[in-house]
C-alpha positions as CSV (number, residue, x, y, z in Angstrom):
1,X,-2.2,-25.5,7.2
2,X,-1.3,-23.3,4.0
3,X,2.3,-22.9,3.1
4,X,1.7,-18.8,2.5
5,X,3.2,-16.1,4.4
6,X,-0.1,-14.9,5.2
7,X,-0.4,-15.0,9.2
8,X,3.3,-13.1,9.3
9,X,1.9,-10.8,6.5
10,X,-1.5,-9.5,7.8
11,X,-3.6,-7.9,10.6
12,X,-6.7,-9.9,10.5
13,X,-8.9,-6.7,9.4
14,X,-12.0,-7.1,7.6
15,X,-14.9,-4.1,6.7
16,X,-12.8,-1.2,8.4
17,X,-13.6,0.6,4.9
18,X,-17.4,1.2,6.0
19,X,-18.1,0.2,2.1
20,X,-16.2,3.0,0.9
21,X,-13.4,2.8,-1.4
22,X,-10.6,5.1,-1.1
23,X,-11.6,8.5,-3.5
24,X,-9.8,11.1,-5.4
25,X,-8.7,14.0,-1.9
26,X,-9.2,11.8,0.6
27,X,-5.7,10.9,1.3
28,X,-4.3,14.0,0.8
29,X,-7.5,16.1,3.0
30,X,-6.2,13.6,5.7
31,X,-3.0,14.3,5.9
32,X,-3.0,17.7,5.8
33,X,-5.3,17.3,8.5
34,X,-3.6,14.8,10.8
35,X,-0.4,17.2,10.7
36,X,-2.2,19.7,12.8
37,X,-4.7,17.9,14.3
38,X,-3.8,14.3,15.7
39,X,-7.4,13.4,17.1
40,X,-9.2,14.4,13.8
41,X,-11.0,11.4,13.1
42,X,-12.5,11.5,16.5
43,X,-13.6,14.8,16.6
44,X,-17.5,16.0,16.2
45,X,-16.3,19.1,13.6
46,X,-14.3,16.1,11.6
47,X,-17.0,15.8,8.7
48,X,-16.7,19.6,8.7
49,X,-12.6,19.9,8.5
50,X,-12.4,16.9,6.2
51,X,-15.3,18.0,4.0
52,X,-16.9,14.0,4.3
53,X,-19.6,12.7,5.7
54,X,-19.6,11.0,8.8
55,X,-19.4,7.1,7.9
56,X,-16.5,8.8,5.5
57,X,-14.5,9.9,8.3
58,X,-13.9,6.2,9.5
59,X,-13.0,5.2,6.1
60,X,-10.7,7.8,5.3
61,X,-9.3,7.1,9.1
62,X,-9.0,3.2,7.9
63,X,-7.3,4.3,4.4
64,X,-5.0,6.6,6.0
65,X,-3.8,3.8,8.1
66,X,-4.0,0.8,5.2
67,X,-1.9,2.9,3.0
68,X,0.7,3.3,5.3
69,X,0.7,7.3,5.3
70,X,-0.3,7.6,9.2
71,X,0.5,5.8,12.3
72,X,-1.6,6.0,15.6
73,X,-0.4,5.7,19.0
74,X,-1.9,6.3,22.0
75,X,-2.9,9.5,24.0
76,X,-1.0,11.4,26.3
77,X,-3.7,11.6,28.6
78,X,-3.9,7.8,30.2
79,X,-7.4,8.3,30.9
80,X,-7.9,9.1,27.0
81,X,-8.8,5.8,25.0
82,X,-8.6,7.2,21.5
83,X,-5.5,6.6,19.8
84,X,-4.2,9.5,18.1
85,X,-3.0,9.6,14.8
86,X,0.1,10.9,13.1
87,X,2.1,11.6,9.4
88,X,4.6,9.2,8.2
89,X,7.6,10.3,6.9
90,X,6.1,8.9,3.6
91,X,3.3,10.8,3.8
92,X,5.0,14.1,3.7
93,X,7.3,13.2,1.0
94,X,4.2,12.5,-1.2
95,X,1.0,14.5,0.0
96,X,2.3,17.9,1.4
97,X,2.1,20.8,-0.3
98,X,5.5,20.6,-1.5
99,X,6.0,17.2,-1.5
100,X,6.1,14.6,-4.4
101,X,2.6,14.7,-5.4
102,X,0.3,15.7,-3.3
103,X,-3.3,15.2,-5.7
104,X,-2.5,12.0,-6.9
105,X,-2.2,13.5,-10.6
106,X,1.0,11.0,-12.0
107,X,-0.9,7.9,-12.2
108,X,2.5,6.1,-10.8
109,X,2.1,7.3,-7.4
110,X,-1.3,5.2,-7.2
111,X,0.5,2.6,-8.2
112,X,2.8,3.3,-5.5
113,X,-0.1,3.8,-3.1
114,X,-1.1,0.4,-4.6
115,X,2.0,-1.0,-3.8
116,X,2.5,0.1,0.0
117,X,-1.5,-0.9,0.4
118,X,-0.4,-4.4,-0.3
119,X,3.2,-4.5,1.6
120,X,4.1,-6.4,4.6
121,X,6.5,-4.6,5.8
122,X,8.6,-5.2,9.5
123,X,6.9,-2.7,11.0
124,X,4.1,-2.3,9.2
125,X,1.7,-5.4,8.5
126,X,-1.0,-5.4,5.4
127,X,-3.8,-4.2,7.1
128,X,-6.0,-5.4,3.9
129,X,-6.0,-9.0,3.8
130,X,-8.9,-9.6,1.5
131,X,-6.7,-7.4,-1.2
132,X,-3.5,-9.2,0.0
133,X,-4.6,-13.0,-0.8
134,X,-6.2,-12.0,-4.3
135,X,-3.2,-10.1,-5.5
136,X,-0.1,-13.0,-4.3
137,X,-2.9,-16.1,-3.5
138,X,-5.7,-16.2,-5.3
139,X,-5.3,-19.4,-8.1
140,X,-7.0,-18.2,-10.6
141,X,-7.3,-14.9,-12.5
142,X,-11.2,-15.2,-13.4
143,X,-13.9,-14.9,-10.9
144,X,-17.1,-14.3,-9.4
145,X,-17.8,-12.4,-6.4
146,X,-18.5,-15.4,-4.7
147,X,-15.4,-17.3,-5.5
148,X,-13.5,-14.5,-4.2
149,X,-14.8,-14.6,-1.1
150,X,-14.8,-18.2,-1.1
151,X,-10.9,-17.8,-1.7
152,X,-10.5,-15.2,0.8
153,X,-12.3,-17.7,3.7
154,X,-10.1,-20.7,2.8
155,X,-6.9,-18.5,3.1
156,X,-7.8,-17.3,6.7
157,X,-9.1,-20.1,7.9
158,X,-5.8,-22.5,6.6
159,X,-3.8,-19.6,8.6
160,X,-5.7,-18.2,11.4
161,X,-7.7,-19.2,14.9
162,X,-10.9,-20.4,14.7
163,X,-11.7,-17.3,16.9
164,X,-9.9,-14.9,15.0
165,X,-12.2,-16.3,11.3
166,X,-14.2,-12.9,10.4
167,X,-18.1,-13.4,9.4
168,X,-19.1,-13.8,6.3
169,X,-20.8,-11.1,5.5
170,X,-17.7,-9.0,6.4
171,X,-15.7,-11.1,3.5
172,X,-18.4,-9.8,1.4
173,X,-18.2,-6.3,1.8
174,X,-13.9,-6.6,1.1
175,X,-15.0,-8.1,-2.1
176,X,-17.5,-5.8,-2.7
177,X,-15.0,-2.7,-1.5
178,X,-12.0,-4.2,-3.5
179,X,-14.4,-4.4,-6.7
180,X,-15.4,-0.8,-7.0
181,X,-11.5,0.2,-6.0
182,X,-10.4,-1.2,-9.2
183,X,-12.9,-2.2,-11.8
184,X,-13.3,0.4,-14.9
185,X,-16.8,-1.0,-15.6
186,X,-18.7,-2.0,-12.7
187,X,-22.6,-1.6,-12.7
188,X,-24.2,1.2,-11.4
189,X,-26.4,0.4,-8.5
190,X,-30.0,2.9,-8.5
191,X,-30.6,1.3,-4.9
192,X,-27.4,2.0,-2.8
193,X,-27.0,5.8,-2.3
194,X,-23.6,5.7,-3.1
195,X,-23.3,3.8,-6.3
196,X,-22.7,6.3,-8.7
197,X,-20.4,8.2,-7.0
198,X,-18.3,4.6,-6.1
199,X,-18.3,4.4,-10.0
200,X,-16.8,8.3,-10.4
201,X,-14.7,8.6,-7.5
202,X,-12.0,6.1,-7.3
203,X,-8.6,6.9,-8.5
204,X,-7.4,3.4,-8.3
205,X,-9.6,2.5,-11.7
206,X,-6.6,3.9,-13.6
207,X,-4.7,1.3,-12.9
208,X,-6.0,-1.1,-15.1
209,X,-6.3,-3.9,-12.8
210,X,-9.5,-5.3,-12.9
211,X,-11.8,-6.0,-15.7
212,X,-15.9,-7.3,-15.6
213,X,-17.4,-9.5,-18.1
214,X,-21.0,-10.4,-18.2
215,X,-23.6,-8.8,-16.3
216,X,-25.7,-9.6,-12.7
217,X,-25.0,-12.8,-10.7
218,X,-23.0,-14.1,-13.4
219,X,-21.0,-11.6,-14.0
220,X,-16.7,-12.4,-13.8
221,X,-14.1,-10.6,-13.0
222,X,-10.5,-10.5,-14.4
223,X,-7.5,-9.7,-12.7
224,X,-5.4,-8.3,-15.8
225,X,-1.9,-9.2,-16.0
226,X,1.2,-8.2,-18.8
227,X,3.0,-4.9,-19.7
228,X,1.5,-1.9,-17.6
229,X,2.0,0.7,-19.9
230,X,1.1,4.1,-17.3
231,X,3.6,2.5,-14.7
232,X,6.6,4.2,-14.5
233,X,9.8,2.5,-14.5
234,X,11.1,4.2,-11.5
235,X,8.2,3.1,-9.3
236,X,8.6,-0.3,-10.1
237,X,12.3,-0.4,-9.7
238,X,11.2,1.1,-5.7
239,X,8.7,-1.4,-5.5
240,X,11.6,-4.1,-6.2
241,X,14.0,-2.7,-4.0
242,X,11.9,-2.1,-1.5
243,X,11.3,-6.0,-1.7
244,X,14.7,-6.8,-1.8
245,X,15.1,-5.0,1.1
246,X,13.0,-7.6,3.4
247,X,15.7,-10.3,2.1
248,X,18.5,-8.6,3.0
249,X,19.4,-4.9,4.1
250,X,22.6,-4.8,2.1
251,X,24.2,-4.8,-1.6
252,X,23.9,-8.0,-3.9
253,X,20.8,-9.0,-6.3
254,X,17.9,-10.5,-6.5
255,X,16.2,-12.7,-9.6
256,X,13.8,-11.2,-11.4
257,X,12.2,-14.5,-11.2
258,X,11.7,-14.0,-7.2
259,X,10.2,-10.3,-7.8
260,X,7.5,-11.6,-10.5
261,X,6.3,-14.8,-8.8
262,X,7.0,-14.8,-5.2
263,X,4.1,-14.2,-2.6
264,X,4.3,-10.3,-1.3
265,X,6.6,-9.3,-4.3
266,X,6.1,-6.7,-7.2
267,X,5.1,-8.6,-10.0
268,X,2.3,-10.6,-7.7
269,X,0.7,-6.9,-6.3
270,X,1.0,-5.5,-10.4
271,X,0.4,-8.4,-11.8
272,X,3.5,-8.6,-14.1
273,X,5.3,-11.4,-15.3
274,X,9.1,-11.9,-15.6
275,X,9.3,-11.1,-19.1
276,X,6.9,-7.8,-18.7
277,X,8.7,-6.9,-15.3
278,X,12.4,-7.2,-17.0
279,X,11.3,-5.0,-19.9
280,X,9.7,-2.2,-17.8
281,X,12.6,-2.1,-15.6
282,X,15.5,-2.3,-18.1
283,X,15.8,1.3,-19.6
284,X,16.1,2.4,-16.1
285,X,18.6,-0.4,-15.2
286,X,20.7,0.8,-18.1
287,X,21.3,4.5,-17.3
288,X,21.6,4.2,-13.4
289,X,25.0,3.4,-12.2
290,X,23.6,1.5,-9.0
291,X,21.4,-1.0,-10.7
292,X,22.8,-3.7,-13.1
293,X,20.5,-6.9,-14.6
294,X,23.0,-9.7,-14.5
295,X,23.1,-13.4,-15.7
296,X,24.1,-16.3,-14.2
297,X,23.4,-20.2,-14.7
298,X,20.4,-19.1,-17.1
299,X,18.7,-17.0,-14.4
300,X,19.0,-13.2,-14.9
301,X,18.8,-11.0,-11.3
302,X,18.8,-7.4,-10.3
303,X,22.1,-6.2,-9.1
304,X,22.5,-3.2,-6.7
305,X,26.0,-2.1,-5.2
306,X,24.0,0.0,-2.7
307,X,21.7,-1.5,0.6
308,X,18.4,-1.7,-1.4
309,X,16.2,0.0,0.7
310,X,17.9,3.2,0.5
311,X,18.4,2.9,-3.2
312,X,14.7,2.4,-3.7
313,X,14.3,5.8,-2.0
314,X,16.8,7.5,-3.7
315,X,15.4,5.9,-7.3
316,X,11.6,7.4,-6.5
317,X,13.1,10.3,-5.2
318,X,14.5,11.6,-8.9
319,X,11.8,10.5,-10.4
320,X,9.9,12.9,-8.8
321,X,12.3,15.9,-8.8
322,X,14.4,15.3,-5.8
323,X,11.9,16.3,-3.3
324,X,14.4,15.5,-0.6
325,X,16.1,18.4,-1.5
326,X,13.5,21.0,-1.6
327,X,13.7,24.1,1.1
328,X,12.8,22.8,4.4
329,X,12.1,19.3,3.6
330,X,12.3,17.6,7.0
331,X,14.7,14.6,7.7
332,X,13.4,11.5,8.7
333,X,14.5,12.1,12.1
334,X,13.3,15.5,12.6
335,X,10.3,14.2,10.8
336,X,10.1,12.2,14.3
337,X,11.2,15.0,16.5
338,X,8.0,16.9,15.1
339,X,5.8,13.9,15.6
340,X,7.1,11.4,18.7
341,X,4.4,9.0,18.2
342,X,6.0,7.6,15.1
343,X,8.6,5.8,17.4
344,X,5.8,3.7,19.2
345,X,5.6,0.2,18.0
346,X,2.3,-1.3,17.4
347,X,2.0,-2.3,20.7
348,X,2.1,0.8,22.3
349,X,6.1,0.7,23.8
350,X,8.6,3.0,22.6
351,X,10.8,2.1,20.1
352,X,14.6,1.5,21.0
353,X,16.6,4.6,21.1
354,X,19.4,5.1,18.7
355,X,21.2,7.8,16.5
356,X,19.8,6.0,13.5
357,X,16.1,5.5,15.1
358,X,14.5,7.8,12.3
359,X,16.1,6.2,9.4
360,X,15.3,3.0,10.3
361,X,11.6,3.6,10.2
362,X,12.0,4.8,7.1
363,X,15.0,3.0,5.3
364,X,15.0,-0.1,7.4
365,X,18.8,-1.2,9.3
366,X,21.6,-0.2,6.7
367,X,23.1,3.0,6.4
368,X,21.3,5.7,4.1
């Protein structure tokens, strides 16, 4: 058996993306959709109210759900079998109208996207674990389509069930999926109908991840690692908080040596090494009265005198503008008032009832 996280980490999900790759609107069409309408992605108009086509809707359903911006529960109607589908909190702090940024146009809030695609949280498993193992597993940063999904197989299968292994051909079409997500230079296919637009579409190129050398069968592929230049300080300061906040739900530290190397943490999902990860994060460090780097017995750490979870929140939150504290910006729990589903676990049971029931779906246990 492997010694990775991966079978707490994941929901064994492979080819949910129907070979698309998330593209520049769809997140945000969804959500402004899924506000209103909880059963859009099962209804006939949907390629008509999400301005897709019809193998679209599925992936922008999948997508939705991967990135953590909805949550589906099931129907009132007990005799109904479709699940319906409803907004994160999240998802209105980034994608509404007046939220944080709701076309994608600050190239950190696909890195966050990135970020939450990749994170295992309590409540809220990876739902891509192709992406997860090459990001925080994969050995090596050089390889062919093959050896990913040779990767890929030997990860689940170290993990998971013999029953619960996905086909082959469904480990293909992650890799394939994956590919076109984040290479910048990917070859334009003249037989599969949606080649070229693959190669226009998806915002996630920016990023910089993913690089191509050589051409056909032989062709390699990169996963790039160092300074990220177009990510801002303030997301990856969230992203390590955030992180922190799975150790522990209250004030202390963390060493930057953890956030760079270990398996789920930031500088595994961007790539970053201590050095790179220290240097994007210090200029923030220094002029935020919460956040200290500190040194001790030759390791240096991230201290916070505030639970971390919270603190990441309130860190993205000014970054953006304070969205929190625009007109009519909901609470998380009368975010949860508005949509009821959110308070369903996974398996369908209410969640337990409590004053602080909204803000730990969002915040996790500590105060906020």
């Amino acid at each position: 058996m492997s010694d990775s996280r991966l079978a707490e980490a994941v929901e064994l999900r492979f080819n949910r993306h129907e070979t698309f790759a998330p593209r520049f609107g769809w997140m945000h069409k969804a959500y402004m959709q899924v506000k209103d309408v909880p059963d859009i992605f099962y209804r006939e108009d949907a390629p008509v109210l999400l301005g897709v086509g019809k193998n679209m809707v599925n992936a922008m359903r999948y997508w939705s759900k991967a990135f953590k911006l909805t949550q589906e529960h099931a129907h009132g109607d007990p005799s109904r079998k479709a699940r319906l589908a409803a907004p994160t909190w999240r998802a209105r702090w980034l994608l509404d109208e007046n939220g944080a940024d709701p076309y994608l146009e600050d190239t950190g809030s696909l890195w966050l996207l990135h970020w939450w695609l990749l994170s295992a949280e309590p409540d809220s498993k990876c739902q891509v674990p192709s992406w997860y193992v090459m990001f925080n597993l994969a050995p090596r940063s050089r390889v062919t389509d093959l050896e990913m999904q040779s990767v890929i197989t030997r990860y689940v299968h170290e993990n998971f069930k013999e029953d619960d292994w996905p086909a082959s051909e469904s480990v293909k079409r992650d890799v394939d999926c994956l590919v076109k997500m984040y290479a910048s230079d990917q070859e334009f296919n003249p037989l599969s109908p949606g080649s070229f637009e693959d190669l226009l579409m998806s915002p996630f190129r920016e990023l910089g991840l993913l690089e191509g050398q050589g051409k056909g069968k032989q062709k390699t592929w990169r996963f790039t690692s160092g300074a990220r230049s177009n990510l801002p300080a303030a997301v990856l300061a969230h992203a390590c908080l955030d992180y922190a906040s799975r150790l522990s739900s209250t004030a202390g530290s963390i060493s930057l040596a953890r956030l760079a190397a270990e398996e789920g943490s930031p500088g595994s999902a961007f790539r970053m090494r201590e050095p790179e990860l220290t240097k994007a994060i210090e200029s923030l460090v220094g002029n935020h009265p919460d956040l200290q780097i500190v040194e001790a017995l030759g390791q240096r750490s991230l201290a916070y005198t505030k639970p971390p979870k919270s603190l990441a929140w309130d860190v993205l939150d000014e970054y953006y503008g304070c969205v929190r504290q625009r007109e009519d910006f909901p609470t998380p729990e009368q975010w949860i008032e508005m949509y009821p589903g959110l308070a369903e676990t996974a398996a369908g049971t209410p969640r337990k009832k409590s004053s602080q029931q909204a803000e730990e779906l969002v915040f996790g246990e500590e105060n906020v």
